[in-house]
DRENBA-627130 format. One record per residue: residue number from 1; x, y, z of N, C-alpha, C, CB in turn; residue in three letters. Coordinates in nm, 4 decimals. Glycine has a CB too. Layout:
<rec NUM, <X, Y, Z>, <X, Y, Z>, <X, Y, Z>, <X, Y, Z>, 'ALA'>
...
END
This chain:
<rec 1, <6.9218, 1.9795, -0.3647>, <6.8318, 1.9402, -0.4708>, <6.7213, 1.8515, -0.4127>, <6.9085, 1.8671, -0.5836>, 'UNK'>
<rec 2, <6.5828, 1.8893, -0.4377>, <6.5049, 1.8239, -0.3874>, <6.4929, 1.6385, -0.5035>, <6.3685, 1.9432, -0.3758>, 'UNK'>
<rec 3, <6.4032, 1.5492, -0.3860>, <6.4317, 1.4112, -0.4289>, <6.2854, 1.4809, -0.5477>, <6.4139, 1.2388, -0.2828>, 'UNK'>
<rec 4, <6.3152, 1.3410, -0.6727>, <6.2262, 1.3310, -0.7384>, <6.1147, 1.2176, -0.7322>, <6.2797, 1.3407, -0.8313>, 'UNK'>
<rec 5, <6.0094, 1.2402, -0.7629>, <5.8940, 1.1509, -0.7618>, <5.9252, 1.0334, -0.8392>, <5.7706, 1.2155, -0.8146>, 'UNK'>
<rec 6, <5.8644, 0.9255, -0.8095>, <5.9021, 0.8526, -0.9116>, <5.7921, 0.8435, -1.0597>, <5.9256, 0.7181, -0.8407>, 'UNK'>
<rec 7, <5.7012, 0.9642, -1.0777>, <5.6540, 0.9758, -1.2388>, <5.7872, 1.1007, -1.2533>, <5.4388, 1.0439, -1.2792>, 'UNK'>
<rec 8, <5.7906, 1.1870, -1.1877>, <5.9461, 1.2325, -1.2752>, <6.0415, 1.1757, -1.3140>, <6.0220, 1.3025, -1.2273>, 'UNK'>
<rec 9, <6.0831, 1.0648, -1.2349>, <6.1844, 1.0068, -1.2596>, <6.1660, 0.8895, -1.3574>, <6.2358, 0.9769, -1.1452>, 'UNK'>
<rec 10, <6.0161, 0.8158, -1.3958>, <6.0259, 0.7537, -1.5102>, <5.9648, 0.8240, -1.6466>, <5.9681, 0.6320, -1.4834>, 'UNK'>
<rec 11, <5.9282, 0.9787, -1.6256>, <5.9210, 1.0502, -1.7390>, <6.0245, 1.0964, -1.7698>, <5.8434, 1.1356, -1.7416>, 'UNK'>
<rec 12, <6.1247, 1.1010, -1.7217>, <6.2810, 1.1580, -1.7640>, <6.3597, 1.0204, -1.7970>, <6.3721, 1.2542, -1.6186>, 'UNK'>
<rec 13, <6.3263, 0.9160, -1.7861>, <6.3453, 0.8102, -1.7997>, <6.3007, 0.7353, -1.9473>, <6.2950, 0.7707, -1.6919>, 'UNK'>
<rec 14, <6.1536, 0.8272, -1.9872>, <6.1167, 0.7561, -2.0981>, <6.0161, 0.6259, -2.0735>, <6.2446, 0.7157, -2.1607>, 'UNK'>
<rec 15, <5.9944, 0.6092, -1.9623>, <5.9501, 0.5014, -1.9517>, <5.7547, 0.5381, -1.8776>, <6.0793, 0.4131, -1.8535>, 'UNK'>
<rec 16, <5.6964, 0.6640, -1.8581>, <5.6241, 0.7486, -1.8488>, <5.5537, 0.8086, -1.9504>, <5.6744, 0.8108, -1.7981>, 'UNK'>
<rec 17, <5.4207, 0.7580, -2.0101>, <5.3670, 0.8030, -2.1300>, <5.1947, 0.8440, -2.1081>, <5.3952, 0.6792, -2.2421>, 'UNK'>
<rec 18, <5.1862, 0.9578, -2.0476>, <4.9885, 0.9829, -2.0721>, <4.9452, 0.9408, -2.1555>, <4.9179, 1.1096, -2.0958>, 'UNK'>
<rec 19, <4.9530, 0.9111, -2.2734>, <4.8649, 0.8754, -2.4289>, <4.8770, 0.7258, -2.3764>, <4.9550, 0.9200, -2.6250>, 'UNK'>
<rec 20, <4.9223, 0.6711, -2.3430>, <4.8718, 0.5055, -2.3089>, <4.7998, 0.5481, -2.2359>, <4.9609, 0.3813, -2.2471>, 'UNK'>
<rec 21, <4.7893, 0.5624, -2.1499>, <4.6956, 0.5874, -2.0537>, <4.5465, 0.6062, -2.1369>, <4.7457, 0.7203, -1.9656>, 'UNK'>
<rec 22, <4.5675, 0.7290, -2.1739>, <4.4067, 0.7472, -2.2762>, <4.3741, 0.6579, -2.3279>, <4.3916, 0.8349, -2.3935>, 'UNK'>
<rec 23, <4.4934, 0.5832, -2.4693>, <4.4352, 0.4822, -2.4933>, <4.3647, 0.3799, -2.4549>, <4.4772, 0.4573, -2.5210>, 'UNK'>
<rec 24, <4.4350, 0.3375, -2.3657>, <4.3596, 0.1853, -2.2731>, <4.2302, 0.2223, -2.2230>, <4.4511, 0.1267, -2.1166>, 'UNK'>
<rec 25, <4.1987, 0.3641, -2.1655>, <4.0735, 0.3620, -2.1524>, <3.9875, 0.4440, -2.2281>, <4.0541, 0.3782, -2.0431>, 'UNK'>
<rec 26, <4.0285, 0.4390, -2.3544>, <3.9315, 0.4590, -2.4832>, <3.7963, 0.4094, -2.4944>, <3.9879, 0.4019, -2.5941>, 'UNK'>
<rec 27, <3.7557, 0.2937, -2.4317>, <3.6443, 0.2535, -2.4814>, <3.5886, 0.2008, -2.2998>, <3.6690, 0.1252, -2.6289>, 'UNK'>
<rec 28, <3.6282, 0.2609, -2.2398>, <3.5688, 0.2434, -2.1025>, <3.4842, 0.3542, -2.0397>, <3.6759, 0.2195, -2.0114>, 'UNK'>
<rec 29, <3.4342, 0.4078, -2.1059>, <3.3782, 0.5534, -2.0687>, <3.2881, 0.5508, -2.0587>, <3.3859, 0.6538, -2.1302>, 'UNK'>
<rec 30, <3.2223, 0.5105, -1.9351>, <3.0857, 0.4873, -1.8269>, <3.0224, 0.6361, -1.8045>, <3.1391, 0.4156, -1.6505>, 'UNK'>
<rec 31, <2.9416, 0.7319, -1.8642>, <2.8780, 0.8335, -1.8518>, <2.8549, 0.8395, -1.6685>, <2.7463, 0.8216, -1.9553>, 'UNK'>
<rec 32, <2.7735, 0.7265, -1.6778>, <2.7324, 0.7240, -1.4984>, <2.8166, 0.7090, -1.3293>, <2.6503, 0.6022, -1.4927>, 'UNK'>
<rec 33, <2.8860, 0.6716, -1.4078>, <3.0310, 0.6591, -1.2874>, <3.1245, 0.7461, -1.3039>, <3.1227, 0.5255, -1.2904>, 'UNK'>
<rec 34, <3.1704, 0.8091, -1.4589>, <3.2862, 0.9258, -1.4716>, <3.2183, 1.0530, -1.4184>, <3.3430, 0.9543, -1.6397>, 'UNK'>
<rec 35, <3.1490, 1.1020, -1.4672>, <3.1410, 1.1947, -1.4407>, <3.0752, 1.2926, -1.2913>, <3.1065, 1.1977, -1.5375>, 'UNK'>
<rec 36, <2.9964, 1.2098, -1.2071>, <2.9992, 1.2279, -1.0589>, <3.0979, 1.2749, -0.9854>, <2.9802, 1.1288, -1.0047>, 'UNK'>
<rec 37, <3.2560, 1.1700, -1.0390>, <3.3276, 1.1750, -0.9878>, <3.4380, 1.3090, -1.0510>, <3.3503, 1.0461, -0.9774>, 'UNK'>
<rec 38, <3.4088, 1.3726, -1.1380>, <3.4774, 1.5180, -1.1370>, <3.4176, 1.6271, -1.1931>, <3.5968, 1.5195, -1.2004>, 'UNK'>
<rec 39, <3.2565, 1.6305, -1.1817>, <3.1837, 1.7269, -1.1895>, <3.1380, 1.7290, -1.0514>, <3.0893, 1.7199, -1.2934>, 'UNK'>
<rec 40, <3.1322, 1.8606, -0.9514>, <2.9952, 1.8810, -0.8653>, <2.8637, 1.8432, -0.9610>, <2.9808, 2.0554, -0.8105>, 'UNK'>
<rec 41, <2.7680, 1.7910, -0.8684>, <2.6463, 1.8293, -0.9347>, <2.5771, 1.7791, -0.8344>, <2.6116, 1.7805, -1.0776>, 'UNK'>
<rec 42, <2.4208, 1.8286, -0.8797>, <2.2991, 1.7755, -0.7985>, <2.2709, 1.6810, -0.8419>, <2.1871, 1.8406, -0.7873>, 'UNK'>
<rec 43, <2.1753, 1.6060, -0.8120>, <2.1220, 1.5065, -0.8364>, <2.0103, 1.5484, -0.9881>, <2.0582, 1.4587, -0.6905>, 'UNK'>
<rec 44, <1.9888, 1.4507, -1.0924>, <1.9737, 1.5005, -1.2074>, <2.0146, 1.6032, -1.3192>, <1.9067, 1.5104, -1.1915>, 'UNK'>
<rec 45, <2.1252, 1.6295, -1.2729>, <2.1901, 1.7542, -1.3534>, <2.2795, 1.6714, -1.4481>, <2.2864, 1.8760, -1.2517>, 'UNK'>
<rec 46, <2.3194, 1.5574, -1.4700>, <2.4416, 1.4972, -1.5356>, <2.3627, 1.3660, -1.5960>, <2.5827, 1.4607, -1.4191>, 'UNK'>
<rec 47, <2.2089, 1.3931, -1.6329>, <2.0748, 1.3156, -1.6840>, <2.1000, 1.3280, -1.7845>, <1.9358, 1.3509, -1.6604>, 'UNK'>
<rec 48, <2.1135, 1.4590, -1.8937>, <2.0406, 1.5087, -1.9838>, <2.2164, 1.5526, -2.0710>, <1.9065, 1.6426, -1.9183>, 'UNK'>
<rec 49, <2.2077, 1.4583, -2.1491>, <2.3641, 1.4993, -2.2704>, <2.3671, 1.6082, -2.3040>, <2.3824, 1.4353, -2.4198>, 'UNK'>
<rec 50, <2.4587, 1.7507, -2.3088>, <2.3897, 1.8160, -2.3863>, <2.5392, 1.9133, -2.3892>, <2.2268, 1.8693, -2.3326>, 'UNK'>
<rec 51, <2.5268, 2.0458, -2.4138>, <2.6128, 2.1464, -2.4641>, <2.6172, 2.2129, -2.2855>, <2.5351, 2.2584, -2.6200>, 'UNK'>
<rec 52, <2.5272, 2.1999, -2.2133>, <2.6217, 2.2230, -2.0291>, <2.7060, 2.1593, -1.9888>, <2.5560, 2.2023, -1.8999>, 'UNK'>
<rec 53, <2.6897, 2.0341, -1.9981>, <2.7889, 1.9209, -1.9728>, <2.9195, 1.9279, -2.0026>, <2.7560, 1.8165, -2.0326>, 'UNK'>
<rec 54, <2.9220, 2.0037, -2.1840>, <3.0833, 2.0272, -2.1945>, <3.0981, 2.1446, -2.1799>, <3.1578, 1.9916, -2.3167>, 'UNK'>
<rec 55, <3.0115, 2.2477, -2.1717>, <3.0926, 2.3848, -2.0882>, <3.1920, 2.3728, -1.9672>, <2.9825, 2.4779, -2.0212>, 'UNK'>
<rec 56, <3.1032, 2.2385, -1.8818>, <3.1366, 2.2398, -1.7062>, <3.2692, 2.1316, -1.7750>, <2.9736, 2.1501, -1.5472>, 'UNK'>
<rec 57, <3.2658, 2.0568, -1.8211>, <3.3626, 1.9890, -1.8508>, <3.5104, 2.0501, -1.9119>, <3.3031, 1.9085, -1.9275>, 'UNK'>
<rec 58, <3.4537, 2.1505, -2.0101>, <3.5783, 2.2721, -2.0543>, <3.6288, 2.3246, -1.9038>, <3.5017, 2.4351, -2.1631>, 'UNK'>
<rec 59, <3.5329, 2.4068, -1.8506>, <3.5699, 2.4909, -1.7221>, <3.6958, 2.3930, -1.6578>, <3.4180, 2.5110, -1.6011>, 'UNK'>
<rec 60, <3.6115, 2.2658, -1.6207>, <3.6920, 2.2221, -1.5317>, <3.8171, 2.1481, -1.5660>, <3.6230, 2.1564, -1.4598>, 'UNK'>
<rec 61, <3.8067, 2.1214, -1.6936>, <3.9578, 2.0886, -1.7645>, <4.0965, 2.2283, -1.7609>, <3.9117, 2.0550, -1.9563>, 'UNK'>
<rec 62, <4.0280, 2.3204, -1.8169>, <4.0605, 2.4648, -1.8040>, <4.1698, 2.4526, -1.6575>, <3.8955, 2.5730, -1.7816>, 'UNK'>
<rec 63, <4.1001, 2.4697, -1.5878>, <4.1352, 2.4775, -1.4544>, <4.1881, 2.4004, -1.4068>, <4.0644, 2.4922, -1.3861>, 'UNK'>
<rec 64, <4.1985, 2.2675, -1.4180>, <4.3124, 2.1707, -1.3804>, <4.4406, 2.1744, -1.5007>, <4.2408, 2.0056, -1.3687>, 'UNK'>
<rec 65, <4.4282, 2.2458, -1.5972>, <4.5615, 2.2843, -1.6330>, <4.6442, 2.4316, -1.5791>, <4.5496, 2.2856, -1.7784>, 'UNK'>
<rec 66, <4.5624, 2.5085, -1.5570>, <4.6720, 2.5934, -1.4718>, <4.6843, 2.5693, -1.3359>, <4.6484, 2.7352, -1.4754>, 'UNK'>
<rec 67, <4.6145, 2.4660, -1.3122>, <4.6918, 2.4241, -1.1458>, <4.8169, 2.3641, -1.2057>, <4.5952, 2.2844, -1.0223>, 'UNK'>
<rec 68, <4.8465, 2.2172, -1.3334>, <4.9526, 2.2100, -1.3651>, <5.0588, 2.3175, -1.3747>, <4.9352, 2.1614, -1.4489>, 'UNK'>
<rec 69, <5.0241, 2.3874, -1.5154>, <5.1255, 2.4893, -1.4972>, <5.1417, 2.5869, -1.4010>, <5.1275, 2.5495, -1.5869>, 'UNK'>
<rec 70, <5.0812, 2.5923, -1.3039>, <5.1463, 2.6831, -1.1639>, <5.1965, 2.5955, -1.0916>, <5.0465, 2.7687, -1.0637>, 'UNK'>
<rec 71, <5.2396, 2.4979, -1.1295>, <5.2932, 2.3916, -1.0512>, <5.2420, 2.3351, -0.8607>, <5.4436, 2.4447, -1.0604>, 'UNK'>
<rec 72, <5.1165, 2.3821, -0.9292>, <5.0451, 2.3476, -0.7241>, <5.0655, 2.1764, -0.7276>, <4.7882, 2.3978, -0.6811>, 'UNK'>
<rec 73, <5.0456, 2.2097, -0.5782>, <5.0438, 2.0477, -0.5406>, <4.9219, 1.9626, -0.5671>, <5.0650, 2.0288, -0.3906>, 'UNK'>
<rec 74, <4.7814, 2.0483, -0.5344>, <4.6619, 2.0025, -0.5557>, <4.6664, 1.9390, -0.7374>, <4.5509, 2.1379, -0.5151>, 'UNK'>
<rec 75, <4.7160, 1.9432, -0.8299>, <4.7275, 1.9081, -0.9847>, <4.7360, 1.7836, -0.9523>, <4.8483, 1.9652, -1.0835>, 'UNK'>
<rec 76, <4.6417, 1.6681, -1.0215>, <4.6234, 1.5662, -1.0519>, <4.6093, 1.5077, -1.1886>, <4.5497, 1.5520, -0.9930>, 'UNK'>
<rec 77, <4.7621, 1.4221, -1.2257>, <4.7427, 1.4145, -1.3860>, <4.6038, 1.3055, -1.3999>, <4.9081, 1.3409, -1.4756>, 'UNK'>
<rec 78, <4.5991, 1.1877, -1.3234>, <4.4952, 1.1393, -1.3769>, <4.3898, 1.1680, -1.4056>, <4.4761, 1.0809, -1.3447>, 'UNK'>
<rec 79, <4.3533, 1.3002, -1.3033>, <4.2170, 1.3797, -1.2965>, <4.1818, 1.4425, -1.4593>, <4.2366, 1.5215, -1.1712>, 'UNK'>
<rec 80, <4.3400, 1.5047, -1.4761>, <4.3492, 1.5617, -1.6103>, <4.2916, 1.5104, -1.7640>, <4.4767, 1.5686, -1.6197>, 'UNK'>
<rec 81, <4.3753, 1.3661, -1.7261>, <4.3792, 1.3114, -1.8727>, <4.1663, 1.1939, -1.8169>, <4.6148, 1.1632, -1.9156>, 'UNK'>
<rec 82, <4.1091, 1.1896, -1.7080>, <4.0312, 1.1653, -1.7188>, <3.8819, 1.2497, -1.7868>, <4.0527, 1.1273, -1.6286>, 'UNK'>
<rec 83, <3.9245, 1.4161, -1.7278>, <3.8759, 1.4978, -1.8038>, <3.8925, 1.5294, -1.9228>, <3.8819, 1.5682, -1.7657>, 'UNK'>
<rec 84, <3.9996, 1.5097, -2.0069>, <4.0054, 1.4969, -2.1512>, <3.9749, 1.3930, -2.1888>, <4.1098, 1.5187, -2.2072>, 'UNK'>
<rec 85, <3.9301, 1.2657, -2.1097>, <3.8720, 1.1578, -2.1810>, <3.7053, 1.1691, -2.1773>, <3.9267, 1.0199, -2.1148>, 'UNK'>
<rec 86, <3.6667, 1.2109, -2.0875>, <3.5113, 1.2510, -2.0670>, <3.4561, 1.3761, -2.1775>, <3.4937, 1.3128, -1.8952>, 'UNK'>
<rec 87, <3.5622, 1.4707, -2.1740>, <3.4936, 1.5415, -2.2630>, <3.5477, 1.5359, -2.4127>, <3.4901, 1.6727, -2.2125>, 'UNK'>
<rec 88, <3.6087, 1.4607, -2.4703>, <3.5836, 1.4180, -2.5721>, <3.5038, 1.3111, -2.6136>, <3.6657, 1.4102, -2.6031>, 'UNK'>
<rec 89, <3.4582, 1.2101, -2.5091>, <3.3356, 1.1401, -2.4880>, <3.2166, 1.2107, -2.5355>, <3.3196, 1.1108, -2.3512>, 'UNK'>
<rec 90, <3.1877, 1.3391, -2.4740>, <3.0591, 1.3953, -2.4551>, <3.0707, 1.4960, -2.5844>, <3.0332, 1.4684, -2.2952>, 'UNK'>
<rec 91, <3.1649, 1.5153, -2.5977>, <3.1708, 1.6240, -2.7796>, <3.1030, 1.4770, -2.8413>, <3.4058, 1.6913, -2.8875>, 'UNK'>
<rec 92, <3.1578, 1.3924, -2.9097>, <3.0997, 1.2693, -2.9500>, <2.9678, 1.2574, -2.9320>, <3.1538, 1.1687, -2.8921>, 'UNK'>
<rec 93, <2.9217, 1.2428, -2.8179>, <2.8059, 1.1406, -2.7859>, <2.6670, 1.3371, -2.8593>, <2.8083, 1.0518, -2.5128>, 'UNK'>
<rec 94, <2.7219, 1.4588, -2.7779>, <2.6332, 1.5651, -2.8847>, <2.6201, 1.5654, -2.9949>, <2.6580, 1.6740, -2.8937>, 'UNK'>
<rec 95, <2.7677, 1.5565, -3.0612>, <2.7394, 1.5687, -3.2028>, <2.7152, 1.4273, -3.2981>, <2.8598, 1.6478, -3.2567>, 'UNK'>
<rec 96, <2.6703, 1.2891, -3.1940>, <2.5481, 1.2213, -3.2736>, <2.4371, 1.2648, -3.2710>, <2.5196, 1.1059, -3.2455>, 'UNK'>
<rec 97, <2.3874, 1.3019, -3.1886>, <2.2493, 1.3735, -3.0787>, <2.1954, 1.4767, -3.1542>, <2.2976, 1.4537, -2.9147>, 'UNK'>
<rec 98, <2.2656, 1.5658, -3.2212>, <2.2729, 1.6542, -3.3208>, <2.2241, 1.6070, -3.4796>, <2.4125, 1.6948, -3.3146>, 'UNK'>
<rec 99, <2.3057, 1.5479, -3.5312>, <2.3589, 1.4916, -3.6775>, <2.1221, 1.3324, -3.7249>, <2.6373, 1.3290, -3.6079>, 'UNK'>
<rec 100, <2.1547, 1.4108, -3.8055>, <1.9685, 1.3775, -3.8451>, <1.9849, 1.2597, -3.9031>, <1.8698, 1.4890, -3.9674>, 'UNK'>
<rec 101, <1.8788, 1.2082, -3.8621>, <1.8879, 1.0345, -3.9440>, <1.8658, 1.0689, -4.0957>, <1.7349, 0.8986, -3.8879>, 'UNK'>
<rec 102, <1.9567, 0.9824, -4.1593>, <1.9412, 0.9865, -4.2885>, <1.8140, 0.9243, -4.3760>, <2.0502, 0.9345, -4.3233>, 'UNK'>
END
C-alpha cells in the first residue's frame, strides 16, 4: 500500500476543507497579481475586463479538473480553487460592467 500524503490523510481525517480556503480569500482578489500568475498572456491582454478573460479562465479551469480526475501528478488543488476564485471574480466584476446606471 502506497504511503499517504498528508492532505489525504487530513481529508480522511476531516480536518481538510477547500471552502475555507475560498472563503478566507474572498475578498483578496488582486486582478493584477492573480491572474499573470495562471493565465499565459502577453503583455496587455489581461488590461481590458471582459467576456475573453472568462472564456480563458473557463478553458483553464476546465482543464485543471480533468488533470484532477485523471489523477496526474501535475493537478494542483490550490491552482484549482484559485481559478474558481478568479473567475467568479471576473463573472462579477462583467456583469457590473454590463448592468446600466440607474
Amino acid at each position: 500500500m502506497a504511503a499517504m500524503g498528508q492532505r489525504e490523510t487530513a481529508r480522511r481525517r476531516g480536518g481538510w476543507r477547500p471552502q475555507l480556503l475560498l472563503d478566507e480569500r474572498s475578498n483578496s482578489y488582486d486582478r493584477t497579481t492573480t491572474l499573470p500568475r495562471l493565465l499565459p498572456h502577453w503583455p496587455g491582454d489581461l488590461a481590458d475586463p471582459g467576456p475573453d478573460i472568462v472564456r480563458r479562465l473557463e478553458r483553464a479551469l476546465r482543464a485543471e479538473r480533468r488533470k484532477g480526475r485523471a489523477g496526474q501528478a501535475a493537478y494542483d488543488l490550490e491552482r484549482h480553487i484559485a481559478l474558481v476564485h478568479a473567475l467568479a471574480a471576473e463573472r462579477g466584476q462583467t456583469r457590473s460592467a454590463r448592468r446600466p446606471t440607474p
